[in-house]
C-alpha positions as CSV (number, residue, x, y, z in Angstrom):
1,X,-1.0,-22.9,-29.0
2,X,-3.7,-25.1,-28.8
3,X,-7.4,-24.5,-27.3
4,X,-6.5,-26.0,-24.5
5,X,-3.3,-24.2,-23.4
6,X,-5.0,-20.9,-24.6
7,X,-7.3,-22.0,-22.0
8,X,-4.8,-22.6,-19.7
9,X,-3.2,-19.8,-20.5
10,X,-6.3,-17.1,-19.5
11,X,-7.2,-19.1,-16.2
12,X,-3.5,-18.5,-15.1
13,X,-3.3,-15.1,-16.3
14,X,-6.8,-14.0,-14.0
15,X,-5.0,-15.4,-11.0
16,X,-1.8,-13.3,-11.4
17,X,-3.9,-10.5,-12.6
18,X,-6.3,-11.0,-9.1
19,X,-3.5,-11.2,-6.8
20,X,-1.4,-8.6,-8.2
21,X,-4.5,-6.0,-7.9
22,X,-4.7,-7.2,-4.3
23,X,-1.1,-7.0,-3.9
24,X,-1.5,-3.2,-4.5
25,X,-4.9,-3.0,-2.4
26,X,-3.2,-4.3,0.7
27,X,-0.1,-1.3,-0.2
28,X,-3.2,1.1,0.1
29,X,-5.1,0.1,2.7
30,X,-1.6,0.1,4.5
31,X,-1.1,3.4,3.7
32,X,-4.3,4.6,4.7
33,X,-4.2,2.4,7.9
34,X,-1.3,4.7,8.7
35,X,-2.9,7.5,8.4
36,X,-7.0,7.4,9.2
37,X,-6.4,4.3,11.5
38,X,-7.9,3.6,14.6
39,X,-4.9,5.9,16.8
40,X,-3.4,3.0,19.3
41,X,-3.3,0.4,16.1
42,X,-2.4,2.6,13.4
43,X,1.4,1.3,12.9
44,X,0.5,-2.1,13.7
45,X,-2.6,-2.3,11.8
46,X,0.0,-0.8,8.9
47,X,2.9,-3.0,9.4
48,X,0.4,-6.3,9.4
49,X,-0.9,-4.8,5.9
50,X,2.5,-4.3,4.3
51,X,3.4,-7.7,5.5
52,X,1.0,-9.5,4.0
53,X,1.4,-7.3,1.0
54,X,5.0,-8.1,0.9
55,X,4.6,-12.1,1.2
56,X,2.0,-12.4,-1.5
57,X,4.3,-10.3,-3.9
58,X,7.1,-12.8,-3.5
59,X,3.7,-15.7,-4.1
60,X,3.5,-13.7,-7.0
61,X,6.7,-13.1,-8.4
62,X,7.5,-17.2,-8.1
63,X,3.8,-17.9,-9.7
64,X,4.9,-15.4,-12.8
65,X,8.2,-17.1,-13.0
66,X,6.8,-19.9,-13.3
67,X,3.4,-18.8,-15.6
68,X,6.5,-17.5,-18.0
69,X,8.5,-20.5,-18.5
70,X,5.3,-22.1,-19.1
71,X,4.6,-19.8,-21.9
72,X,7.8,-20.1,-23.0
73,X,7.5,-23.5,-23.7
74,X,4.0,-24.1,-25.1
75,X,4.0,-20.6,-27.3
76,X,4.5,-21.4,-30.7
77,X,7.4,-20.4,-32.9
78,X,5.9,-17.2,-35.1
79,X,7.7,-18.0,-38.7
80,X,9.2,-15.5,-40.6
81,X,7.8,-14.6,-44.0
């Protein structure tokens, strides 16, 4: 792989790496939202955190996908020796 595509490479890496660690801050905060929430919008306020949670996880899952094939096809071919 060249410079480039190692560059490439790390810039798309941080982005998966970012959302997924906000992916699992949004399932904590929901959880604690449930419990230590303001009373009247403690479900709500935890059902709008696991939503958001649950539509940036399939963002995630399609940017991965896609960040894999891309790997896939500009990794180079390790020879056997």
């Amino acid at each position: 792989m060249d410079k480039e595509n190692k560059k490439e490479f790390k810039l798309k890496f941080y982005y998966l790496a970012v959302e997924l660690n906000v992916i699992i801050l949004l399932g904590a905060l929901s959880i604690m939202a449930f419990f230590i929430g303001p009373g009247q919008y403690r479900v709500l306020l935890a059902l709008i955190l696991i939503i958001m949670g649950s539509l940036l996880s399939l963002h995630f899952r399609k940017k991965y996908k896609e960040t894999k094939a891309w790997l896939d096809e500009h990794s180079e071919k390790v020879k056997e020796t």
